[in-house]
C-alpha positions, 0 to 999 in steps of 0.5 A: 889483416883479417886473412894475416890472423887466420895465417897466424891460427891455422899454421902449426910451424912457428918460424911461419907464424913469426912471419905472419906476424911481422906481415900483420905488423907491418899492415897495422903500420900502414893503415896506421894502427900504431900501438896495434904494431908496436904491441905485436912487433914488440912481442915477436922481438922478444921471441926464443926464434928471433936471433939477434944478428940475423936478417929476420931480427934486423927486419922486426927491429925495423918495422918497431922501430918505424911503426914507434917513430910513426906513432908519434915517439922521439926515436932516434936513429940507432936502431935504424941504423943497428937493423942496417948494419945487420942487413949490411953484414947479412948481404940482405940486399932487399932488407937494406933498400927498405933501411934506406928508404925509411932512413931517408924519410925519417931525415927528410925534415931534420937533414935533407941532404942526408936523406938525399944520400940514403933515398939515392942509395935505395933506387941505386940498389932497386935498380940492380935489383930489378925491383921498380916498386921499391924505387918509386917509393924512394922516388915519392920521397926525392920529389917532396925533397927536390919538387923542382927535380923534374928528372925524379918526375920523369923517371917515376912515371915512367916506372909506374906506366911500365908496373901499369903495362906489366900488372895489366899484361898479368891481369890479361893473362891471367883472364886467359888462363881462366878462360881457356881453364873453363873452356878445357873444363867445357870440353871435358863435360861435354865429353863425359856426357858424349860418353855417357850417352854413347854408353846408354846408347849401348845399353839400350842395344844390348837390351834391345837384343836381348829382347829380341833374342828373347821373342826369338825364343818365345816364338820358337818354342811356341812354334815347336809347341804348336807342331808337336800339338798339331802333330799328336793331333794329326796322329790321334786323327790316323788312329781313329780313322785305322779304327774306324776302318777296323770296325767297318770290316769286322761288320 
């Protein structure tokens, strides 16, 4: 509900807000917030967007019509079966095995034997669907009407163990997709860090060079500074002594 309302907030296309809104009706119905449904279910109904004769005006006129019975009111059939002959015309296969599952619940008490007729209907399409979730719904149905049947029995524990096995092999796939996404995320940090540190591995060589070429300069000036001093030294030296010399003689 809480996330339906939010759907119904943040969307800024109203064809998906008619949807969000007929989801949102459909939950308060089935956590039995009654005249919640009603109220909603009724406004959309009325809604520029909602053709009659289409599917999507056949599915409201549904869910009001189930959620108005539910809550208590004399409803009769009509629009139940106005809602089925839409889907019938509009080849809506899905919209019509949820018409004859309603139908055939809404005639469990007062006709047994036409509820037998839509509920058998229902699994009937379920199965050339392919849709076991829809066909344990009418089965739940067929074993309050024939609890006896133990066919509807058999048949509706081996649809729910098989939805078991499936649900549980995309629970198990799922957690391997999450592990294996953590692991890839693993390996991709531990390869941006290998890669990082092989960077500052370059770095501290190329500074390491760097330093060295720089003490290498150092040195050699100074040894170049040193030999030029000890050089005008050694000249100084000559001069003197050739001076020296001089002044010897000349005495």
């Amino acid at each position: 509900i809480q996330y339906y309302k939010k759907a119904i907030q943040t969307t800024g296309v109203d064809e998906d807000k008619l949807i969000y809104k007929n989801n949102l009706g459909t939950t308060y119905t089935e956590r039995e917030n009654y005249e919640l449904a009603i109220n909603l279910l009724q406004e959309i109904l009325l809604d520029s967007l909602v053709e009659k004769g289409t599917t999507r005006y056949a599915r409201i006129l549904h869910n009001l019509s189930y959620a108005q019975w539910k809550n208590g009111a004399d409803e009769s059939p009509d629009t139940f079966l106005k809602a089925l002959d839409i889907r019938k015309k509009e080849m809506d296969k899905r919209g019509q095995i949820s018409s004859y599952t309603d139908l055939g619940e809404y005639f469990s008490q007062p006709n047994p034997f036409s509820a037998k007729k839509y509920l058998d209907t229902a699994i009937r399409i379920s199965k050339q669907l392919k849709i076991p979730r829809a066909e344990t719904d009418a089965l739940q149905l067929l074993m309050q009407l024939e609890p006896k049947n133990g066919a509807f029995k058999d048949r509706y524990i081996f649809l729910k163990d098989s939805m078991y096995q499936n649900e549980l092999k995309v629970k198990t796939q799922f957690a391997k997709m999450k592990y294996d996404d953590a692991q890839e995320k693993q390996k991709i940090a531990q390869l941006e860090t290998e890669n990082i540190n092989k960077q500052i591995d370059v770095i501290k060589q190329r500074n390491q060079k760097i330093v060295f070429l720089l003490l290498s300069s150092l040195l050699l000036i100074s040894g170049i500074s040193l030999f030029y001093v000890l050089r005008q030294r050694h000249k100084k030296e000559k001069l003197l002594e050739v001076f020296a010399t001089e002044n010897r003689i000349s005495q």
